[in-house]
DOTORNU-711087 format. One record per residue (C-alpha): y, z, x; residue in one letter; chain. Coordinates in steps of 0.02 Angstrom, whole numbers. Each point is the difference from the previous one (the first is absolute). Layout:
! residues N
Y  Z  X  A  A
...
//
This chain:
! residues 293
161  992  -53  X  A
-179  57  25  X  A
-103  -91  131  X  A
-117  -116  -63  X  A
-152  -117  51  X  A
-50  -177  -59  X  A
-134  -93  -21  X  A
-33  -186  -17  X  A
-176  -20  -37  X  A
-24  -196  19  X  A
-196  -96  -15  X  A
53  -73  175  X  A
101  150  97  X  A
74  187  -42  X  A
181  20  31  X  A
43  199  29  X  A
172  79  20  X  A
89  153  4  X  A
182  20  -69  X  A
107  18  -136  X  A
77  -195  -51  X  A
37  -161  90  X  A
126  84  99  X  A
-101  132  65  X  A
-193  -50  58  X  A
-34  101  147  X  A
-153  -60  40  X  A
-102  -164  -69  X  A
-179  -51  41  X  A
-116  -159  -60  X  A
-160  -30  43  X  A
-154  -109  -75  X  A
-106  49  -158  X  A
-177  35  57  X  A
-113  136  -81  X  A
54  133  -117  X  A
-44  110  117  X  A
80  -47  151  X  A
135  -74  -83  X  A
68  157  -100  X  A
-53  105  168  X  A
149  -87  66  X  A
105  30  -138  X  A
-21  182  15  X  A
3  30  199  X  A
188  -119  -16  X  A
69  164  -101  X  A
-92  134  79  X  A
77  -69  164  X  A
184  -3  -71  X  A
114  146  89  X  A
70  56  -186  X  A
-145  4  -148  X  A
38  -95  -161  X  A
39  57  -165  X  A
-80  -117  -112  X  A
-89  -181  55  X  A
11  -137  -119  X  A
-147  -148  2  X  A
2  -182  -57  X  A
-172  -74  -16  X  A
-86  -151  -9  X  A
-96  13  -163  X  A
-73  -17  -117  X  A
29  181  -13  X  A
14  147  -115  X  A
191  56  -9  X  A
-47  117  -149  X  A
89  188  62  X  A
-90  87  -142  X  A
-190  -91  60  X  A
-122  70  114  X  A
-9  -151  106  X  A
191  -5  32  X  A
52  -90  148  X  A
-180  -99  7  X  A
-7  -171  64  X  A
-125  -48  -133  X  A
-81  -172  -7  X  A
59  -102  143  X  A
-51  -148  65  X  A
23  67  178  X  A
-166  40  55  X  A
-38  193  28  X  A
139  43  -88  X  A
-55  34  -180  X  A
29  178  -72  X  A
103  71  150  X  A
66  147  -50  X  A
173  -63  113  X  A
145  141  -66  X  A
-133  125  -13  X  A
-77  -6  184  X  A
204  -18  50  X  A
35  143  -95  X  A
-137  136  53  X  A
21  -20  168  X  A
196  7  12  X  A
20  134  -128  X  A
147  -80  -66  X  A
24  -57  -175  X  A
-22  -205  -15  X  A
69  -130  -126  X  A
-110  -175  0  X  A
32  -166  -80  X  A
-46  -174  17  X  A
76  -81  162  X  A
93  -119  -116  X  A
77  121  -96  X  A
60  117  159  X  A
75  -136  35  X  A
104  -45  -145  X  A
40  184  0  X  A
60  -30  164  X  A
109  -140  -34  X  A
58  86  -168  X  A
65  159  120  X  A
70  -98  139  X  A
-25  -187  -31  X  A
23  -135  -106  X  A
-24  71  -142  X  A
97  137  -9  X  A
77  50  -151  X  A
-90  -106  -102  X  A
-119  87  -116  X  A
-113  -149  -38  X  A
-78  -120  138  X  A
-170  -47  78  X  A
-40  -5  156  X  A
-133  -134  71  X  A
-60  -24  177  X  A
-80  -137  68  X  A
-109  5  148  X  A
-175  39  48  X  A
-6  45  -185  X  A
102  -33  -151  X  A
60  168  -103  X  A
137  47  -125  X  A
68  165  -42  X  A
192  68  -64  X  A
100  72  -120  X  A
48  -11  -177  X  A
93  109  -104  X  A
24  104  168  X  A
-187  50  13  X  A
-126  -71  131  X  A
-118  -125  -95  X  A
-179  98  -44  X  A
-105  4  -127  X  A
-189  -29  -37  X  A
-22  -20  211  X  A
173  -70  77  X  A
78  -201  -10  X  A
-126  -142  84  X  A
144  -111  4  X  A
-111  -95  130  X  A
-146  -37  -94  X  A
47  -81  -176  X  A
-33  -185  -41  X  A
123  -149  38  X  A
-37  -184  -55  X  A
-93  -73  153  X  A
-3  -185  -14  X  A
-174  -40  73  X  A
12  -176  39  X  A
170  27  117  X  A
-61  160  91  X  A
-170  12  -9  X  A
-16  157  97  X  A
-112  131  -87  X  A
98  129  55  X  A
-41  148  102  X  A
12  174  -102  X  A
-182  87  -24  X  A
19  78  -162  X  A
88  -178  -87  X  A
3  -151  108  X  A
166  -78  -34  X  A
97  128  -56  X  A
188  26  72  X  A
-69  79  126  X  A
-166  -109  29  X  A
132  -176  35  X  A
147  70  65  X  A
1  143  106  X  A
-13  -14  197  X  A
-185  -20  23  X  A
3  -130  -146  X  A
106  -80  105  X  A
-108  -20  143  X  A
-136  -32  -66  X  A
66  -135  -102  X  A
110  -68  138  X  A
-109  47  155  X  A
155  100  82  X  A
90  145  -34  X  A
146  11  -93  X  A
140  36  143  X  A
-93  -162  95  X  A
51  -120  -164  X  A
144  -92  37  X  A
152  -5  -118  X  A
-27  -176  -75  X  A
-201  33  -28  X  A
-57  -45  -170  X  A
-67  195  -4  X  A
158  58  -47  X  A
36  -103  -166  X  A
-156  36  -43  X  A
22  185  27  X  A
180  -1  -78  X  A
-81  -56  -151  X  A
-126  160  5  X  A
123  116  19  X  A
125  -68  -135  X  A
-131  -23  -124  X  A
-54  188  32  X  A
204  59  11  X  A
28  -91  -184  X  A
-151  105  -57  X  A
69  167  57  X  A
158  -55  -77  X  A
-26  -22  -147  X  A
-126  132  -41  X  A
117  134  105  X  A
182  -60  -11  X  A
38  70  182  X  A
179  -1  67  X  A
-54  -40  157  X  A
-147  -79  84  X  A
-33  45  177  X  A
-128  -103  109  X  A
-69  63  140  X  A
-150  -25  132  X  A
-51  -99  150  X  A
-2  -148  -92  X  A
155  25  -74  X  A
74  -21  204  X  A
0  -216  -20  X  A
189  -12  -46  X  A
-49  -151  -87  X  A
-100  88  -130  X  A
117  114  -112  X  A
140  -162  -25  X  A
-152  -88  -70  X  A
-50  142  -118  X  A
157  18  -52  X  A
29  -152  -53  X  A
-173  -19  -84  X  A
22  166  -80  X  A
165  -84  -100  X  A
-83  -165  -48  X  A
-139  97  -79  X  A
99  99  -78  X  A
69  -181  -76  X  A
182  105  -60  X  A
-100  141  -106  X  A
47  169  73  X  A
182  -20  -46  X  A
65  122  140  X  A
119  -43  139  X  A
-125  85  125  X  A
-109  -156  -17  X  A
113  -133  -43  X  A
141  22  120  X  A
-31  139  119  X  A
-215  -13  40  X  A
64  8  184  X  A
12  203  -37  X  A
-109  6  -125  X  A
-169  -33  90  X  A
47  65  176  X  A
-90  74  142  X  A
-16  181  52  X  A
160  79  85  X  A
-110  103  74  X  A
-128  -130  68  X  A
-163  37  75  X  A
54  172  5  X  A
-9  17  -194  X  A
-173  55  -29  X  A
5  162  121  X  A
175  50  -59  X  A
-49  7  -175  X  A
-146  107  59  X  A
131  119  75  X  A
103  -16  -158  X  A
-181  49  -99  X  A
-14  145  114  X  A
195  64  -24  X  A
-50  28  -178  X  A
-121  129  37  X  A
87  85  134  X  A
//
């Protein structure tokens, strides 16, 4: 099997690694998100300084982006909130200076690739894949075919009922204010709560109150979708506390609808975590790149 590279392209740090699966990483390397420039100068000097070139590199970006193949601004991190980001030509800079050909999608959806190939979800040909952490984003699979379309899935931005009077945080997302995203990802968390997430303790009112977020949001994507699997990752994700609650939420919202056995007796494997944990995001960036090598 060909020698690939990966690349994790996160709003908060760039994970980079050489190899061909989750068996076989050679060589791994993280380090913060700063400027496009110095940031993607990293990127490139990690596989220049590799003792055996790569065939292919695979990316997984924090968007929005343009995952288009056929559009002149392919691989562009478009209009991010991220300042100095905007219009970063990301797969193409990667690309011209490694001389290598390079696949790019959203980080989200390398790594529901990821967990299709190796992971949870493999062999299932319909699932989504949501991570929440510094952000809040969706990606997956139906029908055996990453989700894309006009841009790619904002699973993290649509609109859930937020009862005003019993959390009257505004919410912290730029673009919509309380949004998935804007009241329950990590820095919503904070900022609501005045500490972060892996500081909350286990009985903290913060995690009812996110439960009901994410089940509201998981109810959404299940209906509209019909996944066979749900898998929830992310830093938040890490308070064991958390996915029982969802779970459980998920069901009673439900109220006995979605007559499947997934949901009524067996949600325990239905919405799951990633077998391939933190570690999802980069492999699916390798498994990207092993489709162009």
């Amino acid at each position: 099997m060909a020698l690939v590279g990966g690349v994790e392209a996160g709003g908060t740090k760039f994970v980079c690694a050489v190899g061909t699966g989750p068996d076989d990483v050679r060589a791994v390397i993280r380090f913060p998100t700063t400027t496009p420039a110095e940031t993607i100068g990293q990127v490139i000097e990690f596989f220049r300084s590799q003792p055996e070139p790569v065939a292919a590199v695979g990316i997984g970006a924090f968007g929005p982006t343009d995952p288009d193949p056929t559009s002149p601004t392919y691989g562009t991190i478009t209009s991010t909130p991220k300042p100095g980001w905007q219009n970063t030509p990301l797969r193409q800079l990667v690309a011209d200076a490694l001389g290598v050909p390079v696949a790019f999608d959203t980080d989200v959806n390398a790594a529901a690739l990821g967990e299709h190939t190796w992971g949870a979800a493999r062999g299932i040909d319909t699932f989504i894949y949501l991570t929440v952490g510094t952000g809040i984003g969706g990606g997956g699979m139906v029908g055996g075919r990453m989700l894309h379309g006009l841009i790619h899935p904002e699973m993290g931005h649509i609109r859930i009922p937020h009862d005003c009077n019993a959390d009257p945080f505004a919410g912290v997302c730029p673009y919509h204010g309380d949004c998935l995203e804007g009241l329950a990802s990590g820095p919503a968390l904070e900022r609501r709560w005045g500490m972060r997430a892996e500081h909350l303790p286990p009985d903290h009112p913060a995690w009812e109150l996110e439960a009901e977020y994410l089940a509201l949001a998981l109810v959404n994507y299940i209906l509209v979708l019909s996944p066979q699997r749900v898998v929830v990752g992310g830093g938040v994700m890490h308070q064991p506390a958390l996915l029982p609650r969802v779970r459980t939420r998920v069901q009673e919202l439900l109220g006995g609808y979605v007559k499947s056995p997934a949901i009524l007796e067996a949600v325990g494997s239905y919405i799951v975590t990633p077998a391939l944990g933190d570690r999802a995001g980069v492999l699916g960036a390798i498994a990207l790149a092993l489709g162009q090598a």
